[in-house]
Backbone as CSV, one residue per row, in Angstrom:
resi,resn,N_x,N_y,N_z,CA_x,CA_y,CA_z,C_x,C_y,C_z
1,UNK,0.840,-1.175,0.000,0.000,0.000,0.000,0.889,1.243,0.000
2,UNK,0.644,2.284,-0.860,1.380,2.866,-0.706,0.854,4.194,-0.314
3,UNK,1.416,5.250,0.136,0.269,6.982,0.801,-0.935,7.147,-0.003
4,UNK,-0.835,6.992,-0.839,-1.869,7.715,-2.017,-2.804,6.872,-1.622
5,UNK,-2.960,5.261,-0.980,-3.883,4.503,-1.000,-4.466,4.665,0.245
6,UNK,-3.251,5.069,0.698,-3.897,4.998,2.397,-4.472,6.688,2.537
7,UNK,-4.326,7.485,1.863,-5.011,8.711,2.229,-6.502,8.261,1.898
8,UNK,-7.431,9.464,2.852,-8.948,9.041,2.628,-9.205,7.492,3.321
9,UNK,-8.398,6.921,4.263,-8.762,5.905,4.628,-9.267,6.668,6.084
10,UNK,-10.277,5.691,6.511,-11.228,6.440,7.922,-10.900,5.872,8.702
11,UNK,-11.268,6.271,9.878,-10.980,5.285,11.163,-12.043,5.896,11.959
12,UNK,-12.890,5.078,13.185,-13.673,5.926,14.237,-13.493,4.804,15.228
13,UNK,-13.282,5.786,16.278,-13.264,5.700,17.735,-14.232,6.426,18.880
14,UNK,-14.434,5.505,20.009,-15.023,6.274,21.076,-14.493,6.428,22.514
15,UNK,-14.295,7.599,22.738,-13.644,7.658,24.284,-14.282,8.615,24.918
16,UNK,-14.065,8.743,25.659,-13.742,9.802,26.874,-13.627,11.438,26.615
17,UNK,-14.447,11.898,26.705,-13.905,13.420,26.374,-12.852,13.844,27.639
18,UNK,-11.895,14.553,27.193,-10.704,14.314,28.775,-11.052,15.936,28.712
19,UNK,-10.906,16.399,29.928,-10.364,17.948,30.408,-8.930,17.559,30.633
20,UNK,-8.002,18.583,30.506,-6.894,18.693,30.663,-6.560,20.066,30.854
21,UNK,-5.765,20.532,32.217,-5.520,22.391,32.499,-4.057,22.318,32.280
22,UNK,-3.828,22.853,31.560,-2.131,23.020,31.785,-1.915,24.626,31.892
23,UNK,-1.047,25.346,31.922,-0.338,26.710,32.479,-0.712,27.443,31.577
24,UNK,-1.163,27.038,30.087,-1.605,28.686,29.457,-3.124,27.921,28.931
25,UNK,-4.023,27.603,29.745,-4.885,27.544,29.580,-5.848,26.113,29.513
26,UNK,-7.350,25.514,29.615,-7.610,24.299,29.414,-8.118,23.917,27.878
27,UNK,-7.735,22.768,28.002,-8.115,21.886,26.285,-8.944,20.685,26.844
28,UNK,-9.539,20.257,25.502,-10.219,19.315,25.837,-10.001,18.221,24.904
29,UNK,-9.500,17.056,24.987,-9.097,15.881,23.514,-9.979,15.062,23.670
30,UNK,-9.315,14.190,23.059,-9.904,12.756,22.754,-8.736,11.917,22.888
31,UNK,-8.421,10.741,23.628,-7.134,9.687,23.228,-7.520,8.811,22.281
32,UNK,-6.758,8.623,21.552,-7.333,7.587,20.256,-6.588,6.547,20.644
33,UNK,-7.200,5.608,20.713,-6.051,3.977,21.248,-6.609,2.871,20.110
34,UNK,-5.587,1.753,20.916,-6.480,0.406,19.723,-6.170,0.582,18.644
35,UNK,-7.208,-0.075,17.557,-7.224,-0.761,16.362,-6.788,1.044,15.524
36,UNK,-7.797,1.920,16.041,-8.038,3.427,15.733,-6.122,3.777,15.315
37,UNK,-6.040,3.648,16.984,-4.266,4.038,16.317,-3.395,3.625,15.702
38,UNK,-3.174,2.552,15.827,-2.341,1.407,14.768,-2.307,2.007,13.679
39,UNK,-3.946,2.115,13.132,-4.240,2.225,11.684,-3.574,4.296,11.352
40,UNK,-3.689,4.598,12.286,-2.877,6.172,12.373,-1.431,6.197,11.825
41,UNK,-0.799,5.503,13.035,0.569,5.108,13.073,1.245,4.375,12.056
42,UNK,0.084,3.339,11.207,0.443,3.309,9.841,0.945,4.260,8.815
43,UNK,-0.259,5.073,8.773,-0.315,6.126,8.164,0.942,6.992,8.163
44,UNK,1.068,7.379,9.340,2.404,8.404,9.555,3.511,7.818,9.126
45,UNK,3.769,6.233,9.237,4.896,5.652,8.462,4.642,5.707,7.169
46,UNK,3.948,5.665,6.819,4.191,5.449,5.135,3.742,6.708,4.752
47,UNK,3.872,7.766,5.153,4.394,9.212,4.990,5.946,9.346,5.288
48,UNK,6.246,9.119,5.931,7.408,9.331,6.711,8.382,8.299,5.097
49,UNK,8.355,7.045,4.855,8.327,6.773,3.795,8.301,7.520,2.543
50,UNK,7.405,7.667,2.250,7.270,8.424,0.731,7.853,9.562,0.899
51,UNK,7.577,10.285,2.151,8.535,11.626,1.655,9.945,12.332,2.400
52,UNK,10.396,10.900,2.954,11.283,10.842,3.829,11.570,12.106,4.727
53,UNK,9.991,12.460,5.309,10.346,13.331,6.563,9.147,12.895,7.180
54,UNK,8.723,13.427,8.635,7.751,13.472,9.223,7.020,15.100,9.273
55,UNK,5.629,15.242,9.393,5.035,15.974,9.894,5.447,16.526,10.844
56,UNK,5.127,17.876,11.155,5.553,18.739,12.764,5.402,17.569,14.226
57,UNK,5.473,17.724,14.780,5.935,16.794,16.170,4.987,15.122,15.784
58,UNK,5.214,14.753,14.739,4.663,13.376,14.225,3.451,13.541,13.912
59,UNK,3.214,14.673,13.689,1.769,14.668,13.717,0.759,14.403,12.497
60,UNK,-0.535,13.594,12.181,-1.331,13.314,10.778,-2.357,13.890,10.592
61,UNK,-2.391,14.850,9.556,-3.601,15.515,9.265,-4.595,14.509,9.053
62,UNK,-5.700,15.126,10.133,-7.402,14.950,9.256,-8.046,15.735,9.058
63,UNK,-9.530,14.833,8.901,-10.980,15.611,8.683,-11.347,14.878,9.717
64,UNK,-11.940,15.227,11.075,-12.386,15.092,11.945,-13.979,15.143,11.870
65,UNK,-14.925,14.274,12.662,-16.162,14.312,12.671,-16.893,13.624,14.008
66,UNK,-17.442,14.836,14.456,-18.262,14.267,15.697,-20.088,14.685,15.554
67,UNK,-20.498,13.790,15.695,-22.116,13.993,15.211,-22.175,14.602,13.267
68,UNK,-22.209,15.853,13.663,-22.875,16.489,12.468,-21.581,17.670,12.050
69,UNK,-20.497,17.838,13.282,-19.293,18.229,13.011,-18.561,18.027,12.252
70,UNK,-18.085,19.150,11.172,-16.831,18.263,10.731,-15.832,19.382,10.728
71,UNK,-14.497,19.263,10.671,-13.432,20.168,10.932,-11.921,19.561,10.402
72,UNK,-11.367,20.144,9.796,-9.889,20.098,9.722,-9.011,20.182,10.712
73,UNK,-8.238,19.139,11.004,-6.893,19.263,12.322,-6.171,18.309,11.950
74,UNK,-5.210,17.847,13.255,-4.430,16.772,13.113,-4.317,16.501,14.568
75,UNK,-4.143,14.938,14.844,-3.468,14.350,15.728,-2.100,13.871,15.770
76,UNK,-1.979,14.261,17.791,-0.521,14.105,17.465,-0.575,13.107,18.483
77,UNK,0.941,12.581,18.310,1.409,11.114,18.747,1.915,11.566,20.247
78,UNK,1.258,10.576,20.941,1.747,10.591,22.519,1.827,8.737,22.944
79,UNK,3.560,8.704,23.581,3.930,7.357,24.005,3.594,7.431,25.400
80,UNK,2.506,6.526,25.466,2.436,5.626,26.834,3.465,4.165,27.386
81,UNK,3.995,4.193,28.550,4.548,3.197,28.781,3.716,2.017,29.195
82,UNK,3.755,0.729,28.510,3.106,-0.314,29.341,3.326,-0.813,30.485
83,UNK,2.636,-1.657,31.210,2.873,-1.435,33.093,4.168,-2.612,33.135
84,UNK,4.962,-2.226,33.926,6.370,-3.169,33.781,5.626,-4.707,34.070
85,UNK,7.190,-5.905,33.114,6.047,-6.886,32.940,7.269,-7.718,32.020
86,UNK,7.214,-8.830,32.385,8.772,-9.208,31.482,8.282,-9.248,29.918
87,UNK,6.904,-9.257,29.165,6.865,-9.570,28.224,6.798,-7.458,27.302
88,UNK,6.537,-6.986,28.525,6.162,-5.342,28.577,7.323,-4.877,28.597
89,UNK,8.605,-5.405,28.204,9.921,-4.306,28.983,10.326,-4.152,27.376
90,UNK,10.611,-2.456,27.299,11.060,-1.996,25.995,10.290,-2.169,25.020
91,UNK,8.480,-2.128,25.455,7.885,-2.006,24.400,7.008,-0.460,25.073
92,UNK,6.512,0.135,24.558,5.311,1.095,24.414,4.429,0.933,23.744
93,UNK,3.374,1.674,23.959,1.778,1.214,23.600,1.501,3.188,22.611
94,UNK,0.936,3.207,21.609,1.030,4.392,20.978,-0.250,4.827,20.850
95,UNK,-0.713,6.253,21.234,-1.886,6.684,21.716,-1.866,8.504,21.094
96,UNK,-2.712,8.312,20.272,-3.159,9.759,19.579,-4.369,10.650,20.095
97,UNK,-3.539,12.185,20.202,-4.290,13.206,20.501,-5.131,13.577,19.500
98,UNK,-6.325,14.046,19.950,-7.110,15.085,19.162,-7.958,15.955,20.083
99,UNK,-7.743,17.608,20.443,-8.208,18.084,20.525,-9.538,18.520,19.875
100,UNK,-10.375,19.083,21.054,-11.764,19.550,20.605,-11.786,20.565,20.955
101,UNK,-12.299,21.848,20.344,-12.812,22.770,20.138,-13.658,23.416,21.083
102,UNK,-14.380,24.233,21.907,-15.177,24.750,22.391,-16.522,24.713,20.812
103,UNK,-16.155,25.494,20.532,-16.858,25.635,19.163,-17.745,24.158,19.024
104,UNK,-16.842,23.110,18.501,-17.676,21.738,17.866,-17.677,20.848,19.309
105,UNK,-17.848,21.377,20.970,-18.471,21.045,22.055,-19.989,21.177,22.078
106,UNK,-20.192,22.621,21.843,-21.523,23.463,21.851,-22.153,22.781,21.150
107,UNK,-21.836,23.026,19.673,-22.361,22.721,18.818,-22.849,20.920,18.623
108,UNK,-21.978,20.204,19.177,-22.411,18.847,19.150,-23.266,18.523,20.997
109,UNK,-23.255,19.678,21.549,-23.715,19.606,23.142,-23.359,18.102,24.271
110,UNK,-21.584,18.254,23.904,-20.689,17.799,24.824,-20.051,18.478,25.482
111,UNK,-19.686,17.719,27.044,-18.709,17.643,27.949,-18.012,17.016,28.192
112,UNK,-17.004,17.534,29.197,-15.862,16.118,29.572,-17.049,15.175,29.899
113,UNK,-16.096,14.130,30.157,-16.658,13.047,30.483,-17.539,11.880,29.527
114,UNK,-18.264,12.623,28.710,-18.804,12.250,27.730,-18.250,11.206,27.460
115,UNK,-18.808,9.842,26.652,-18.222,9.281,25.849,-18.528,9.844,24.490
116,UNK,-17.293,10.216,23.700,-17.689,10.868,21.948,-17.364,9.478,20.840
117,UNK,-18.202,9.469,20.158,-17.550,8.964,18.695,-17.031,9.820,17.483
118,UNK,-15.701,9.366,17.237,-15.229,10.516,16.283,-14.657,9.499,15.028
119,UNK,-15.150,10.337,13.927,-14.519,9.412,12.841,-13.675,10.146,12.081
120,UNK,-12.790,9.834,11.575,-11.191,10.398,11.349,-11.012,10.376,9.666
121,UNK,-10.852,10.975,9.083,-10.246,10.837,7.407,-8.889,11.246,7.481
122,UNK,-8.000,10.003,7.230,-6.844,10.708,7.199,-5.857,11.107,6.120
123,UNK,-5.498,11.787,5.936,-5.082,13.031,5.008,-3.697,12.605,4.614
């Protein structure tokens, strides 16, 4: 498979709407895990491939969609460690951000906590 095939390929996931406060202000994401990320993390390799660089901090453009939302962004790559474990040592588990918007909160009438379904086109 090569980028061209894998662009426009979808993916959807459901999690957790997270709050998160950090020092210049709060955001609100989504963690994308599972089958969802793999199929991400594909993606970013065979970019990384074809055009022998990566995106800004690893990051893969989409088209994002929650309910009736849809929006342009990208998720970015965040390594979780798996819980120590002799079959767990020197591996990590790979888990993608996507921020949400105030804007497509309202508008889809979510909060943290929520569970969201978001379906992903990736770019």
């Amino acid at each position: 498979m090569t980028l061209r095939q894998a662009q426009g390929e979808r993916v959807s996931h459901t999690a957790p709407l997270t709050r998160w406060q950090g020092d210049r202000g709060t955001w609100h994401l989504l963690v994308i895990t599972g089958e969802a990320a793999e199929t991400i993390a594909m993606h970013a390799r065979l970019y990384r491939l074809e055009y022998g660089r990566q995106r800004g901090f690893g990051s893969v453009k989409v088209m994002a969609r929650i309910g009736d939302t849809e929006w342009k962004s990208s998720v970015f790559p965040q390594k979780e460690s798996l819980p120590s474990s002799s079959e767990a040592i020197g591996r990590q588990r790979r888990e993608w951000i996507l921020l949400v918007s105030r804007k497509v909160m309202r508008a889809e009438d979510i909060v943290a906590g929520d569970q969201v379904c978001v379906e992903l086109e990736l770019l």
